[in-house]
DOLUMPA-943769 format. One line per field, with one value per atom (N, C-alpha, C): x, y, z; atom name; residue number from 1. Coordinates in Angstrom, 1 decimal. Layout:
BEGIN
c1 = X,...
c2 = Y,...
c3 = Z,...
at = CA,...
i = NUM,...
//
This chain:
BEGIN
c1 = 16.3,16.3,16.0,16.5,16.2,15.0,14.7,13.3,13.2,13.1,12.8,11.4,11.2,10.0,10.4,9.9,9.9,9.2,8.8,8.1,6.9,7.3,7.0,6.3,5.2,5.3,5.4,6.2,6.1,5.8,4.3,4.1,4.6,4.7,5.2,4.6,4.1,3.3,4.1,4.1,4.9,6.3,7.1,8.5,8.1,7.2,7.0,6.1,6.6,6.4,4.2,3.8,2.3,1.6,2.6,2.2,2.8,2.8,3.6,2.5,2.9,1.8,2.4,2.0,1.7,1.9,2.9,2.8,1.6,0.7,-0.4,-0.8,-1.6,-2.1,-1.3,-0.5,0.1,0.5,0.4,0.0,1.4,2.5,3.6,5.0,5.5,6.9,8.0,8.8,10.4,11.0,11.8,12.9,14.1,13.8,14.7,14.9,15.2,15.7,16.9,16.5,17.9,18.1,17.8,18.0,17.1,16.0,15.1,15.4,15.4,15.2,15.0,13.9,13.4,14.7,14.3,15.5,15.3,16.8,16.8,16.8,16.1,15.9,16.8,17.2,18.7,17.9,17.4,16.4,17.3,18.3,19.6,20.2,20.1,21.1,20.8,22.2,22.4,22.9,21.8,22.4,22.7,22.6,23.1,22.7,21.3,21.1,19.4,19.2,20.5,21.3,22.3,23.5,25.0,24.7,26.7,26.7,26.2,26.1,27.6,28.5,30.4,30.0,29.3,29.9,28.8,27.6,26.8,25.3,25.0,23.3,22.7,20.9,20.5,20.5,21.1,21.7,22.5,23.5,24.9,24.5,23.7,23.5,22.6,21.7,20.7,21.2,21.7,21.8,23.1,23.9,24.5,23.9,22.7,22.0,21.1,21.1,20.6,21.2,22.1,23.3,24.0,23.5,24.2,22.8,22.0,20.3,19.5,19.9,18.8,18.0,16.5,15.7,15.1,14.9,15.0,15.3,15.6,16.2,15.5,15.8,15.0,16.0,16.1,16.9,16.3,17.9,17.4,17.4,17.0,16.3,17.5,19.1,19.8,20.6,20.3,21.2,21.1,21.5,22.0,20.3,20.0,18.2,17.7,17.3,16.6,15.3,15.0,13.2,12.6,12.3,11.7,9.8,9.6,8.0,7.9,6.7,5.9,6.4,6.5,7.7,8.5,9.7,11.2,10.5,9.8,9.3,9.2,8.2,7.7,8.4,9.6,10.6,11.4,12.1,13.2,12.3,11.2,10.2,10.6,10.2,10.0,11.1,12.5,13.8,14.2,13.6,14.3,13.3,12.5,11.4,11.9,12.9,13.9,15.2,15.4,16.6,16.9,15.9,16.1,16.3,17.1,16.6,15.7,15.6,14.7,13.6,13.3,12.1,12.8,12.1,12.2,11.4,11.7,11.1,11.8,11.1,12.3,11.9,12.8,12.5,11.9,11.3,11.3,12.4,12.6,13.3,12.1,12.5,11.5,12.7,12.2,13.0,12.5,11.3,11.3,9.7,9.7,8.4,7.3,8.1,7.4,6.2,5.9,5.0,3.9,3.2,2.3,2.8,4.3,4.5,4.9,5.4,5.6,4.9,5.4,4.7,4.2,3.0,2.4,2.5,3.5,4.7,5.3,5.9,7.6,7.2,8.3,8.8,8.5,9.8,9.6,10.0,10.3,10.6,12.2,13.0,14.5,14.3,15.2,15.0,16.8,17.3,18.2,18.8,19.7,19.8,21.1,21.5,23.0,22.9,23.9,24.0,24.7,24.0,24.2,24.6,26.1,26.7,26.6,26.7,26.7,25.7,25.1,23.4,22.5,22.2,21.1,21.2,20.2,19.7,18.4,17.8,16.9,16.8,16.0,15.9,15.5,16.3,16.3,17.3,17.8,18.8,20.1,21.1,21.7,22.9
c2 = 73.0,73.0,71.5,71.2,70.1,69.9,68.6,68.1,67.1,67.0,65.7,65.0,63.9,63.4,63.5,64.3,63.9,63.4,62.7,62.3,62.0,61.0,60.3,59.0,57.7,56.8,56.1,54.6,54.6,53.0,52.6,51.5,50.4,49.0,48.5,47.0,46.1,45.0,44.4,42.9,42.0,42.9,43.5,43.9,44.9,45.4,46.6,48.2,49.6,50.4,50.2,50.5,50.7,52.1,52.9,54.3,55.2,56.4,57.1,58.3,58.5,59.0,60.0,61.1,61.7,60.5,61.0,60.3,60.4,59.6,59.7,58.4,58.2,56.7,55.6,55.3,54.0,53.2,51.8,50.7,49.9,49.8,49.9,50.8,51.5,51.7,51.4,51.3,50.7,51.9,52.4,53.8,53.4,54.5,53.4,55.4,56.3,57.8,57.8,58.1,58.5,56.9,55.6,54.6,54.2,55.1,54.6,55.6,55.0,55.6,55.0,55.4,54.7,53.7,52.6,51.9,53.2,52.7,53.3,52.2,53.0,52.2,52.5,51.7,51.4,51.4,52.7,52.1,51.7,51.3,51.0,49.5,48.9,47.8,46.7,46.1,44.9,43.7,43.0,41.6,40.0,40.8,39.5,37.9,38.1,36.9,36.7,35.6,34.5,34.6,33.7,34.1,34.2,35.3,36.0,36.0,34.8,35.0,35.1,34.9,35.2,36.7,37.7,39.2,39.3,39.3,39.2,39.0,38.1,37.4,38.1,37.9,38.6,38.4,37.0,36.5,37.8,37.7,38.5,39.8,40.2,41.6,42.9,41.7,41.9,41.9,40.7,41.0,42.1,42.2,43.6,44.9,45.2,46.1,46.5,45.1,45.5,45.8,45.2,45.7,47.3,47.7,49.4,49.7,49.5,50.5,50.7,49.5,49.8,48.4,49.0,47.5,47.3,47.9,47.8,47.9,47.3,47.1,46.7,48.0,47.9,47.4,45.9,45.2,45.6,46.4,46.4,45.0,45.3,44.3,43.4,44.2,43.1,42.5,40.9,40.1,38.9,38.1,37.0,36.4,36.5,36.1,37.4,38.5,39.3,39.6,40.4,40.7,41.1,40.3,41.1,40.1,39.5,38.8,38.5,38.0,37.4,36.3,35.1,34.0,34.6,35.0,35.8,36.3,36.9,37.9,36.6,36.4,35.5,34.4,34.0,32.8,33.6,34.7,35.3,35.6,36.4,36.3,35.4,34.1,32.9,32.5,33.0,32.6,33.8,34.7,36.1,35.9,35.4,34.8,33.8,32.9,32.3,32.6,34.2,34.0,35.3,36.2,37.8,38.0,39.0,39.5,40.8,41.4,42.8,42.8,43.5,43.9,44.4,44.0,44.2,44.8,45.0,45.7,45.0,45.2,44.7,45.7,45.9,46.7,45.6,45.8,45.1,45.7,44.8,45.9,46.0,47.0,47.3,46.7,46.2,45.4,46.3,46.9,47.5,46.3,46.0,45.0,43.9,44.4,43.6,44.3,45.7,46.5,45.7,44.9,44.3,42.9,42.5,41.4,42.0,43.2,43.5,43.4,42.7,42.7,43.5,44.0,45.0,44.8,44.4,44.6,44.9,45.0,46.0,47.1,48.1,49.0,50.0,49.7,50.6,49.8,50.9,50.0,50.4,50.0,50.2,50.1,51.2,51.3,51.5,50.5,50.6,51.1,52.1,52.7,51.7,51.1,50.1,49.2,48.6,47.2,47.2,46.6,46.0,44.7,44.7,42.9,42.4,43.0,42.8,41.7,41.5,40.7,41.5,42.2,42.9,44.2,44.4,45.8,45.6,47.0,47.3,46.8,46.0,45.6,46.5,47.0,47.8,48.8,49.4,50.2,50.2,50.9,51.0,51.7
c3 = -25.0,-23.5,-23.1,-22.2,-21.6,-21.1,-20.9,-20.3,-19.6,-18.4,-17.4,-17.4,-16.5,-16.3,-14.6,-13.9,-12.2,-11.7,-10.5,-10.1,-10.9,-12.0,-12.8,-12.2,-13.0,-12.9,-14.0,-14.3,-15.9,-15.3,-16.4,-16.1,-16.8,-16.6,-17.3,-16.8,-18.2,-18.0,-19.4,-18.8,-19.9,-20.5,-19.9,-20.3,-21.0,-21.2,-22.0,-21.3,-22.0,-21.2,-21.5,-20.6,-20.9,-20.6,-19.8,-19.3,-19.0,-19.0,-18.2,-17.4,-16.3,-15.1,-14.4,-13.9,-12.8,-11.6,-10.6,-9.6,-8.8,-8.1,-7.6,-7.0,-6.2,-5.1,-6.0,-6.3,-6.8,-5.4,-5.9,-5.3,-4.7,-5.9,-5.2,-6.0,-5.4,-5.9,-5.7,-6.9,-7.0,-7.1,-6.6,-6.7,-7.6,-8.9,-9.4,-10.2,-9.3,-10.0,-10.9,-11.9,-13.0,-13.6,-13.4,-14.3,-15.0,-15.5,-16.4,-17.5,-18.8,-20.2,-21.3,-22.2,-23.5,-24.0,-24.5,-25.3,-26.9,-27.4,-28.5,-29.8,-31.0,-32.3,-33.5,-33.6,-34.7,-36.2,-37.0,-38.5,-39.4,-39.1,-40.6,-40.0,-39.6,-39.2,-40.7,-41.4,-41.8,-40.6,-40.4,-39.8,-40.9,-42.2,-43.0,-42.8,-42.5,-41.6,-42.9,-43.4,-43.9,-44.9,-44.7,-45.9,-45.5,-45.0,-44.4,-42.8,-41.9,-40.6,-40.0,-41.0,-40.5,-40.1,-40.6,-40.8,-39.4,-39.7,-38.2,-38.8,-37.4,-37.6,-36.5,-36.5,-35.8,-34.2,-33.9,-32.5,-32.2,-32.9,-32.2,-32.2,-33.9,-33.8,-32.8,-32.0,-31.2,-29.9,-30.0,-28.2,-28.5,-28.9,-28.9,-29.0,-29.6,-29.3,-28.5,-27.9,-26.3,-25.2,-25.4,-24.4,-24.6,-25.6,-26.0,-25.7,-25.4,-24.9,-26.2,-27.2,-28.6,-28.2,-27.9,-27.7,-29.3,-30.7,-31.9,-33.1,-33.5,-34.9,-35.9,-37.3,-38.5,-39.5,-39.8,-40.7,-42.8,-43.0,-44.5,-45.4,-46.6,-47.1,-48.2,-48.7,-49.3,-48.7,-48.4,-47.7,-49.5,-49.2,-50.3,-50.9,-49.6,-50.5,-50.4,-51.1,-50.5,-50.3,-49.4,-49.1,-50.1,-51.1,-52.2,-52.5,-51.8,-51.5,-50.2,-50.6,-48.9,-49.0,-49.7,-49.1,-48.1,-48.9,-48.0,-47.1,-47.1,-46.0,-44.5,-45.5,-43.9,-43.4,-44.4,-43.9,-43.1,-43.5,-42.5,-41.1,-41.3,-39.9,-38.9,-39.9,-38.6,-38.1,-39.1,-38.6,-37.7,-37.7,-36.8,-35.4,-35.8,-34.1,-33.3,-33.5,-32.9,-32.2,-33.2,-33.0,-32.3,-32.4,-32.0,-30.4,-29.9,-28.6,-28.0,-29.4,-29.6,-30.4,-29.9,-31.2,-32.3,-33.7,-34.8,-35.9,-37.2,-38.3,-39.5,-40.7,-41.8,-42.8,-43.7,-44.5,-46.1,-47.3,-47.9,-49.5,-50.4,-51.1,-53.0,-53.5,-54.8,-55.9,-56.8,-57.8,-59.0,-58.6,-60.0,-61.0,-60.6,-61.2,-59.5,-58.5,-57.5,-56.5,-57.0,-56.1,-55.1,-56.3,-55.7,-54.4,-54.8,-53.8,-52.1,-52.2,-50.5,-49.8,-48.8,-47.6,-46.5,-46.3,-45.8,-44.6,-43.8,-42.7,-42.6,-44.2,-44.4,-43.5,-42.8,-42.1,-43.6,-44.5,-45.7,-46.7,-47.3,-48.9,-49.6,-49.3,-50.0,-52.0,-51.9,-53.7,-53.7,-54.5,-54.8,-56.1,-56.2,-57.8,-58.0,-58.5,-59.3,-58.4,-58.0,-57.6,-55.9,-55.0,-53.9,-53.6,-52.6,-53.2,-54.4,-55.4,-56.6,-57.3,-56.5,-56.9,-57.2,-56.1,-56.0,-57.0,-57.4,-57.9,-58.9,-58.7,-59.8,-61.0,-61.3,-62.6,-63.4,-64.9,-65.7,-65.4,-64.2,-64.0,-65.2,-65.4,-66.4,-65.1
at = N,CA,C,N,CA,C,N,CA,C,N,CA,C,N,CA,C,N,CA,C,N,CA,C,N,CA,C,N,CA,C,N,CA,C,N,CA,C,N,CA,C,N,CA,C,N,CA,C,N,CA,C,N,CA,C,N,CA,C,N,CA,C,N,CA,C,N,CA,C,N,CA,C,N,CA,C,N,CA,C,N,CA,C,N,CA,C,N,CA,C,N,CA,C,N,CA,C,N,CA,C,N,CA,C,N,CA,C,N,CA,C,N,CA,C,N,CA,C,N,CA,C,N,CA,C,N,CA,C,N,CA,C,N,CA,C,N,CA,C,N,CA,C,N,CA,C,N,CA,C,N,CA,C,N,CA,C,N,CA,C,N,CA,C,N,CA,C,N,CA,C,N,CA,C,N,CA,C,N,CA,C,N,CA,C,N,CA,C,N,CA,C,N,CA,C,N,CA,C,N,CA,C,N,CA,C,N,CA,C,N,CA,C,N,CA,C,N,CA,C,N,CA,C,N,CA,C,N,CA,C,N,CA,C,N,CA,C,N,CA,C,N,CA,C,N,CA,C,N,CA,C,N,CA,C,N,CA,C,N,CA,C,N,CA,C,N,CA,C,N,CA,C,N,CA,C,N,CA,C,N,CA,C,N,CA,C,N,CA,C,N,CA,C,N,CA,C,N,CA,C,N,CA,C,N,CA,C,N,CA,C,N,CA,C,N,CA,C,N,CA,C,N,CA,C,N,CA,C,N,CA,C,N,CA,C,N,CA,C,N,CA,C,N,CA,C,N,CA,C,N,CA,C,N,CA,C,N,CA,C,N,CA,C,N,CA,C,N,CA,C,N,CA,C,N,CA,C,N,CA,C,N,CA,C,N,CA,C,N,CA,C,N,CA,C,N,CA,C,N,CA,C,N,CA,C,N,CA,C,N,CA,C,N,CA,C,N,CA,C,N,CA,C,N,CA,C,N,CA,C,N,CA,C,N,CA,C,N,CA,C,N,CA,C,N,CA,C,N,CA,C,N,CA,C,N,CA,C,N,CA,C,N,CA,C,N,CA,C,N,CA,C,N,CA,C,N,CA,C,N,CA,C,N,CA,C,N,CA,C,N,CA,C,N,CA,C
i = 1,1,1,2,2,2,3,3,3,4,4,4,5,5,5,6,6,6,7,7,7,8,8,8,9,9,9,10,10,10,11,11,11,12,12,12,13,13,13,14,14,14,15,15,15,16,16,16,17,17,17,18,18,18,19,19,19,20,20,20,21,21,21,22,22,22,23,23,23,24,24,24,25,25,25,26,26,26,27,27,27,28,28,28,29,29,29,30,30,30,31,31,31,32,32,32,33,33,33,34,34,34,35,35,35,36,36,36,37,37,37,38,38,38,39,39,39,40,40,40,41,41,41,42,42,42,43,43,43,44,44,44,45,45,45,46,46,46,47,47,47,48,48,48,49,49,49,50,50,50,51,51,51,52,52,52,53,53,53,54,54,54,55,55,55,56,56,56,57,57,57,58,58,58,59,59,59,60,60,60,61,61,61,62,62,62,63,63,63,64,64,64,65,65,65,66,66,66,67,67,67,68,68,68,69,69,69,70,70,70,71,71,71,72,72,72,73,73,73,74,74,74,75,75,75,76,76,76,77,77,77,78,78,78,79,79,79,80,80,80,81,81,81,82,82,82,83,83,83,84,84,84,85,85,85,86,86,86,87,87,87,88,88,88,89,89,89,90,90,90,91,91,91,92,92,92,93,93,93,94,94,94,95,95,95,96,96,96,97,97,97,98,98,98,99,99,99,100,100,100,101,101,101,102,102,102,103,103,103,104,104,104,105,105,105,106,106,106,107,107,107,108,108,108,109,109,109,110,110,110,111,111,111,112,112,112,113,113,113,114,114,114,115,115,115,116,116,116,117,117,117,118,118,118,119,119,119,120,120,120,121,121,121,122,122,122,123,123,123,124,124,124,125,125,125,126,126,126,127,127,127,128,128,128,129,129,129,130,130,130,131,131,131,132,132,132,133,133,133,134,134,134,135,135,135,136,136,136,137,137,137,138,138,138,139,139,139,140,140,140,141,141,141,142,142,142
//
């Protein structure tokens, strides 16, 4: 069954939602019926970013997903360097804090001997069984 919010108020401080209310003594209102809805979250996006920015980087891949109504994106972990420590981790970070137009996530990936190196920011943890772009994979896999 379907479900509305009517006479709703949804608050919103610094570009982000902070409430949703019962309409009641509010201070000012914007009429804005039928054009408000959650952005949506993309948990699978490759933006190949760094490495293969020809196929797509998180510039192009982002503002494209904001423009389709996805305000985030959960970037998996094999691109050419992959997420497999807190170096990678936190270099692609600082390069995706430049460059993003959404909010984000990263996933980190398991190699099979790096448990202890993920980064406890990863989103999750990608386990790959054989080979991805033919670099990546599980060490010990057969």
């Amino acid at each position: 069954q379907n479900t509305f919010l009517r006479n709703f108020i949804i608050g919103i401080s610094e570009g982000k939602i902070t409430s949703i209310k019962k309409f009641q003594n509010i201070r000012k209102v914007i009429e804005l019926s039928g054009a408000i809805f959650s952005g949506g979250v993309d948990a699978h996006v490759h933006f190949r970013d760094p490495g293969e920015t020809e196929k797509e980087d998180f510039a192009s891949g982002s503002i494209s997903a904001i423009f389709g109504g996805t305000t985030t994106v959960l970037d998996m972990p094999n691109n050419l360097t992959p997420v497999i420590d807190y170096n990678v981790y936190d270099s692609k970070k600082s390069m995706i804090n430049r460059r993003s137009y959404c909010n984000y996530g990263l996933y980190s990936m398991f190699t099979g001997n790096n448990s202890s190196l993920i980064h406890e920011e990863s989103i999750g943890v990608k386990y790959i069984v054989g080979e991805s772009n033919k670099r990546v994979r599980c060490r010990g896999d057969k």
